[in-house]
C-alpha positions as CSV (number, residue, x, y, z in Angstrom):
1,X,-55.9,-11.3,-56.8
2,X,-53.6,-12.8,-54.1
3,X,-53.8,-11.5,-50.5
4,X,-51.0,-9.7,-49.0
5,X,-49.8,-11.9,-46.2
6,X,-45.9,-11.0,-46.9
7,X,-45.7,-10.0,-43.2
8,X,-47.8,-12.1,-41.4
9,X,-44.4,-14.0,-40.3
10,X,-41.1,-12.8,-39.2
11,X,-39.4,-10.2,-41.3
12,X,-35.5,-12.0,-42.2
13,X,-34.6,-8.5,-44.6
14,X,-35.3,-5.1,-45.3
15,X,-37.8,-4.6,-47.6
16,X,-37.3,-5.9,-51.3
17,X,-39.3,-6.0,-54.4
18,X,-38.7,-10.0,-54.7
19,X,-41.6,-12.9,-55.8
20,X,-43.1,-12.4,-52.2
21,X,-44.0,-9.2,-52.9
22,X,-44.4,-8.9,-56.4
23,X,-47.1,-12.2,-56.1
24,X,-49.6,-10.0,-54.0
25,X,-48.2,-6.6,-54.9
26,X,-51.5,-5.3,-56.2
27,X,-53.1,-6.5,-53.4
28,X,-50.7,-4.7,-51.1
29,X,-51.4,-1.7,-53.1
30,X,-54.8,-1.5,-52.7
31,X,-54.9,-2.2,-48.7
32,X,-51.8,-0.4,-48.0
33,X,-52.3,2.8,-50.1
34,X,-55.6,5.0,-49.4
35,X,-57.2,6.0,-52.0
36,X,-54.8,4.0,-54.3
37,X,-57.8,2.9,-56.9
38,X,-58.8,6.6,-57.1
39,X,-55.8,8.3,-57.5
40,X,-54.6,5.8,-60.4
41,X,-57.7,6.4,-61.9
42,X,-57.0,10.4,-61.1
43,X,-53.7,10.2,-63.0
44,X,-54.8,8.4,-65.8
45,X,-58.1,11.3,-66.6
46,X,-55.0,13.4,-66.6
47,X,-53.0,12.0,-69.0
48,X,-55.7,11.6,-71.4
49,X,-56.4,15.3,-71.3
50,X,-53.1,15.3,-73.2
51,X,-53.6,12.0,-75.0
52,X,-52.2,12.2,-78.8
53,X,-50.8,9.7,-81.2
54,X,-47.8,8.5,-80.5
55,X,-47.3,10.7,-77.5
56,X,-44.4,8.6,-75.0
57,X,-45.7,7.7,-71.3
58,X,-43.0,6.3,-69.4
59,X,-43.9,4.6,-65.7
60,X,-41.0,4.7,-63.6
61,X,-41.3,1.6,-61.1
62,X,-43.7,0.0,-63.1
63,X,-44.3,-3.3,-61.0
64,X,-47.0,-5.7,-62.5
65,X,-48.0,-3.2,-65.0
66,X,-51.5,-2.5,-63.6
67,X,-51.2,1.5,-64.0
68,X,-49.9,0.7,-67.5
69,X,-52.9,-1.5,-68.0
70,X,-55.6,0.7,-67.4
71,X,-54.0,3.3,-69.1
72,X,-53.7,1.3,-72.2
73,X,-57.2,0.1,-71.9
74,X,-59.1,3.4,-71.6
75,X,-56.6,5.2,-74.6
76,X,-58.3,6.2,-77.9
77,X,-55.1,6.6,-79.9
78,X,-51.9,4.9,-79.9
79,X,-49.9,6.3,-77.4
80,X,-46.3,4.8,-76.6
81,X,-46.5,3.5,-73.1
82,X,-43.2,2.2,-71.4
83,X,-42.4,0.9,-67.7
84,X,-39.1,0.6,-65.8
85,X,-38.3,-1.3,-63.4
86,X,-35.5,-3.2,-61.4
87,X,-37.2,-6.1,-60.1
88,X,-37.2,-9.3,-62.4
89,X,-40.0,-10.9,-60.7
90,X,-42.5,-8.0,-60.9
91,X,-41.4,-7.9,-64.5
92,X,-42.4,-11.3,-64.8
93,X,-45.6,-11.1,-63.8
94,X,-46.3,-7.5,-65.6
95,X,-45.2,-9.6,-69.0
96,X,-47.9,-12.3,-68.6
97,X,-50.2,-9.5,-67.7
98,X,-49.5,-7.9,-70.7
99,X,-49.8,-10.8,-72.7
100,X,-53.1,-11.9,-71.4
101,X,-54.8,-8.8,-72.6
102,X,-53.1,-8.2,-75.5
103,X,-51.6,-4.9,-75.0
104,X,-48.6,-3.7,-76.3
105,X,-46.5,-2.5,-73.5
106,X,-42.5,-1.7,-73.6
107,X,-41.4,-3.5,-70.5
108,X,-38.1,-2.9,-69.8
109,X,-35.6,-4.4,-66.7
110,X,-33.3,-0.8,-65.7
111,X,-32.1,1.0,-62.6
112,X,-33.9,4.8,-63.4
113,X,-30.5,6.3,-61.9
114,X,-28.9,5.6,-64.7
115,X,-31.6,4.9,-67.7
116,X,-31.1,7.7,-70.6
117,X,-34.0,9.8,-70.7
118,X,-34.7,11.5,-73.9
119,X,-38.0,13.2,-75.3
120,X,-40.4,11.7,-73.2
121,X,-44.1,13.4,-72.9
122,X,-45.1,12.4,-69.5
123,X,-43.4,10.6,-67.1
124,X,-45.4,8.8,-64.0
125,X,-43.6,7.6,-60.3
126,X,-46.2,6.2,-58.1
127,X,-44.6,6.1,-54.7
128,X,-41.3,4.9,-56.1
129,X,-39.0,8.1,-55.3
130,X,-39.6,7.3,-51.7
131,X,-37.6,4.1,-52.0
132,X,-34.5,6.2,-53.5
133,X,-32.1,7.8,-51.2
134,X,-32.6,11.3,-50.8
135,X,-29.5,12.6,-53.1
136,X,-30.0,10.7,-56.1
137,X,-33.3,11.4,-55.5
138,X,-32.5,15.1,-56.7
139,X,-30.1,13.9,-59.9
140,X,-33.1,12.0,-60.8
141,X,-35.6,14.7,-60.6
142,X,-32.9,16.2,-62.6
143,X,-32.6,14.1,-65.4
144,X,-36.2,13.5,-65.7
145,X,-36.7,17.8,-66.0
146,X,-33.7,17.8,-69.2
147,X,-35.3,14.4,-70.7
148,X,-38.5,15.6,-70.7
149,X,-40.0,17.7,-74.2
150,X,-41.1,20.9,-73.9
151,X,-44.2,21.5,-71.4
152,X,-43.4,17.5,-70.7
153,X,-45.2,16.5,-67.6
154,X,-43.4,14.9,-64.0
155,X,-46.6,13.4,-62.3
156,X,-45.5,11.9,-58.8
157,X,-47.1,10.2,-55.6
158,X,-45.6,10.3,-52.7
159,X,-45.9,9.2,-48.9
160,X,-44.6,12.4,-46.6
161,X,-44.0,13.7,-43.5
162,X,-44.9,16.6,-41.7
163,X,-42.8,19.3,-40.0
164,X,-45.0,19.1,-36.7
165,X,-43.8,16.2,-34.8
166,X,-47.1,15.6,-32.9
167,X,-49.2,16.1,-36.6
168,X,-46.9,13.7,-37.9
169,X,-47.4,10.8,-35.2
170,X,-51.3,11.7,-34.9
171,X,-51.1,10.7,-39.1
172,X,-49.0,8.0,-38.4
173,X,-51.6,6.5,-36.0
174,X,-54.4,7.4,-38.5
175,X,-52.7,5.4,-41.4
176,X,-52.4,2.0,-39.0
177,X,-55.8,2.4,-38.0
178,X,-56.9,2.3,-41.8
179,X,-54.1,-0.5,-42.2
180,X,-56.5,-2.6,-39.6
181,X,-59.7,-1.6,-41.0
182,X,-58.0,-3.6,-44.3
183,X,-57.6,-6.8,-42.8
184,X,-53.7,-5.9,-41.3
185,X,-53.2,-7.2,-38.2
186,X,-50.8,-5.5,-35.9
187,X,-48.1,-7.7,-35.8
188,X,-48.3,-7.3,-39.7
189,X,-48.2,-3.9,-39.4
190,X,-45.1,-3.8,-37.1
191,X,-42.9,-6.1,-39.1
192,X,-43.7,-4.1,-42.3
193,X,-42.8,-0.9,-40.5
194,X,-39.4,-2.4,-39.5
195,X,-38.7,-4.0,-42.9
196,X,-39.2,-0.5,-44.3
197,X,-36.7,1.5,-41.8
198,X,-33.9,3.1,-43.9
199,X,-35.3,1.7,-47.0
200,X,-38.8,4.1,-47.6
201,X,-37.5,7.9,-46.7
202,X,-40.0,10.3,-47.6
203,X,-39.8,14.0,-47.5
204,X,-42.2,16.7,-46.7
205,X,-45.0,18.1,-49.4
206,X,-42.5,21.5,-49.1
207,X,-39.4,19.4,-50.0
208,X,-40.5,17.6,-53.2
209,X,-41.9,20.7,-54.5
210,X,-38.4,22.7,-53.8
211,X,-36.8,19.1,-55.2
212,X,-38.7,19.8,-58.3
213,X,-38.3,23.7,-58.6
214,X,-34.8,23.5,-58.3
215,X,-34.4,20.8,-60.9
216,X,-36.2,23.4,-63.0
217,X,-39.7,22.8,-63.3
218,X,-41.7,25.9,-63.8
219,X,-44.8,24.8,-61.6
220,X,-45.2,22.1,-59.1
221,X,-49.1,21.7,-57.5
222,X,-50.5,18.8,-55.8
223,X,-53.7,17.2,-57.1
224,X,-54.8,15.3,-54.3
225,X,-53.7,14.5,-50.5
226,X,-55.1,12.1,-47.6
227,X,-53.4,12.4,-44.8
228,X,-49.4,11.4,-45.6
229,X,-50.2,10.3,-49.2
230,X,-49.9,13.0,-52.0
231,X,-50.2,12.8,-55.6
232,X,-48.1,15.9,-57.3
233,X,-48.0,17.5,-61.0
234,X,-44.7,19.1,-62.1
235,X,-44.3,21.2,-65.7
236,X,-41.2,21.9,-67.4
């Protein structure tokens, strides 16, 4: 797996999902995101409690396929598994992916704003909402809820922020300090920050539950939390 070193220079952009990025992205997962490993796994136990043949999983910001991946490998029956994304190059590299173990994965290049939804089972975002601005954000919620089948599932992971403005830093400063402990150095950590401004918006754990209740899921719980990361399960 490549290292993340994407920001051990100057930053020249905002953020994009671009061959940089997509070349280490699983790296930058797994350093950047606590918990990442264990909460993919988490997700995946959860979806096989529901597993059944031909039973649709769609991945919204799929990147290099790993979730996909694992999914596939642990399934039992022959589930339907399809990722979105809008990034060629992470597309790219989840097609040779895919190809090198064989696994039959609809990969498909899209903008989720304005893909048609229809009858899907279970629908996974890991930390991709974040990266849409806050109103779409709700007509997507939206449009997942009515393309979703009956007792379909919405499961979400998201980095928030806290009403408390002294909690929130305190976190803050408790994320960077686990960003260190993963090799990041500061200066790394800065640029990333900046490249991130106005491009990553998160809300709070209260807001993306109301998000989801008024698109019009009956229940919204959260299954795990460290810190400003939180993984949450809507039903319709």
């Amino acid at each position: 797996m490549a290292q993340d070193k994407v920001f051990n220079k100057p930053i020249e952009k905002k953020f994009e999902f671009d061959e940089a990025v997509a070349s280490v992205f699983d790296d930058m997962l797994s350093r950047s995101v606590p918990f990442y490993d264990e909460v993919r796994k988490l997700v995946i136990a959860l979806i096989l409690t529901e597993e059944a043949e031909g039973k649709k999983v769609l991945d919204l910001g799929s990147s290099t396929a790993k979730f996909l991946l694992d999914l596939h490998s642990k399934m039992q029956t022959q589930m339907r598994l399809k990722g979105l994304d809008n990034s060629q190059a992470m597309l790219d590299r989840a097609e040779q992916k895919c190809q090198a173990f064989g696994a039959q994965i609809d990969l498909e290049l899209a903008d989720m704003l304005n893909y048609s939804y229809h009858e899907e089972d279970i629908v996974v975002a890991n930390y991709t909402l974040q990266f849409i601005r806050p109103m779409q954000r709700m007509e997507l919620v939206k449009k997942l809820y009515e393309g979703l089948t009956e007792d379909g599932l919405f499961i979400f992971s998201e980095k928030v922020v806290f009403r408390d403005k002294k909690l929130d830093k305190d976190l803050i400063d408790i994320y960077y300090a686990y960003k260190k402990e993963q090799g990041y150095s500061e200066y790394e950590i800065a640029q990333k920050r900046e490249a991130l401004e106005n491009v990553l918006i998160p809300f709070t754990i209260e807001e993306n539950i109301q998000m989801c209740k008024e698109a019009g899921f009956k229940s919204v719980d959260t299954i795990f939390q460290w810190s400003n990361f939180v993984t949450f399960v809507a039903k319709k």
